[in-house]
N, C-alpha and C positions, 0 to 999 in steps of 0.2 A: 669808461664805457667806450664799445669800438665806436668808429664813426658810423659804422653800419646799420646800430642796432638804434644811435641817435635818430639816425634815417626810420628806421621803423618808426621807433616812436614818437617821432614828429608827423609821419603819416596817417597814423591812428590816431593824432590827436585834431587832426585836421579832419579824418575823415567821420570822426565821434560828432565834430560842432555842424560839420555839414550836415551828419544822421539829423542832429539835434534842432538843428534850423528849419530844415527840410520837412521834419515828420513833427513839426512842434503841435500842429492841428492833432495829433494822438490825445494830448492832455499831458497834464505836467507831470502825471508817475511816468510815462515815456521819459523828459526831460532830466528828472532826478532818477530815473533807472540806468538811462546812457549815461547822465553823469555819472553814475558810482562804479560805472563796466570801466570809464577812463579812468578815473581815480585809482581803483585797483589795479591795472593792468599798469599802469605806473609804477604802481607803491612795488608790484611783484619786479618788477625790473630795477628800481631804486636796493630792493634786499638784497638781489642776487647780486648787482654788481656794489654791493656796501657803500652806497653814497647816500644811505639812511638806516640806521641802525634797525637792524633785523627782530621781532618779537621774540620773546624766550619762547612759546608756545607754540609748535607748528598748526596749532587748530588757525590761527589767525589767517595766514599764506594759503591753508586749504581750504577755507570759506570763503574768500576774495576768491580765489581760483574757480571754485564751484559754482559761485557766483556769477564771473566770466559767463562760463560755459550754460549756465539756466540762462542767462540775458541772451548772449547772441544765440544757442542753438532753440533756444523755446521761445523767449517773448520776442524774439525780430523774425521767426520764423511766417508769421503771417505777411509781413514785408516783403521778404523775399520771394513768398507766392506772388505777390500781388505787381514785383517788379518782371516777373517771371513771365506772366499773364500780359501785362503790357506791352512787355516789348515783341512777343509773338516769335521767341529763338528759336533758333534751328536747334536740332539734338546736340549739334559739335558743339554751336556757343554755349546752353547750357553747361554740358562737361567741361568749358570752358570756366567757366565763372563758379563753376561748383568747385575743380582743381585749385583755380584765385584763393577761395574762400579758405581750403585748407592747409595751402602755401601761406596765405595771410596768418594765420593761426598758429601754425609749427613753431615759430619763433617762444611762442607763450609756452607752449607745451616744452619743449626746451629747457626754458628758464624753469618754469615753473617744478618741474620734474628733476633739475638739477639746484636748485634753490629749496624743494623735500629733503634729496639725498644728503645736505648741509647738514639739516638735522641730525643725522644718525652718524 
């Protein structure tokens, strides 16, 4: 695995426990829902770069995947209003932090889209 992507994933795993620390007052389907957003987003970089043996099934890789994308774009989407609203952004830092958001994500999309094409 590069060191780049170690970088990643140690970022995400830091920035998972802060979510999890932080919004623990949600109730614990929060805490076992961001748990399984890291878990996954793990396990899909663990297959791609085969430092854990990969499912025969591509349903597995695409439900973790799926998964992903229902947690952080649907149940943190209320969050994200709400951090939106607090801090009172200007339109630039919004675009700012919305661009973050999808730069932070590409990597998965990445993996995850070139971790499919394995299958076939």
């Amino acid at each position: 695995m590069p060191t780049f992507m170690f970088l990643y994933l140690l970022f995400v795993v830091v920035g998972g426990v802060f979510a999890i620390y932080h919004y623990r007052s949600r109730g614990s389907w929060f805490i076992v829902g961001e748990s399984f957003s890291l878990l996954f987003t793990l396990m899909l970089f663990l297959y791609y770069y085969e430092l854990y043996p990969k499912p025969k099934s591509i349903l597995v890789p695409v439900g973790m995947f799926f998964y992903i994308l229902y947690w952080e774009l649907i149940e943190n989407r209320e969050l994200i209003v709400e951090e939106f609203k607090k801090e009172q952004m200007s339109k630039e830092e919004s675009m700012l932090m919305i661009a973050l958001f999808v730069v932070m994500l590409s990597p998965l999309f990445y993996v995850s889209g070139m971790l499919f094409s394995s299958y076939y």
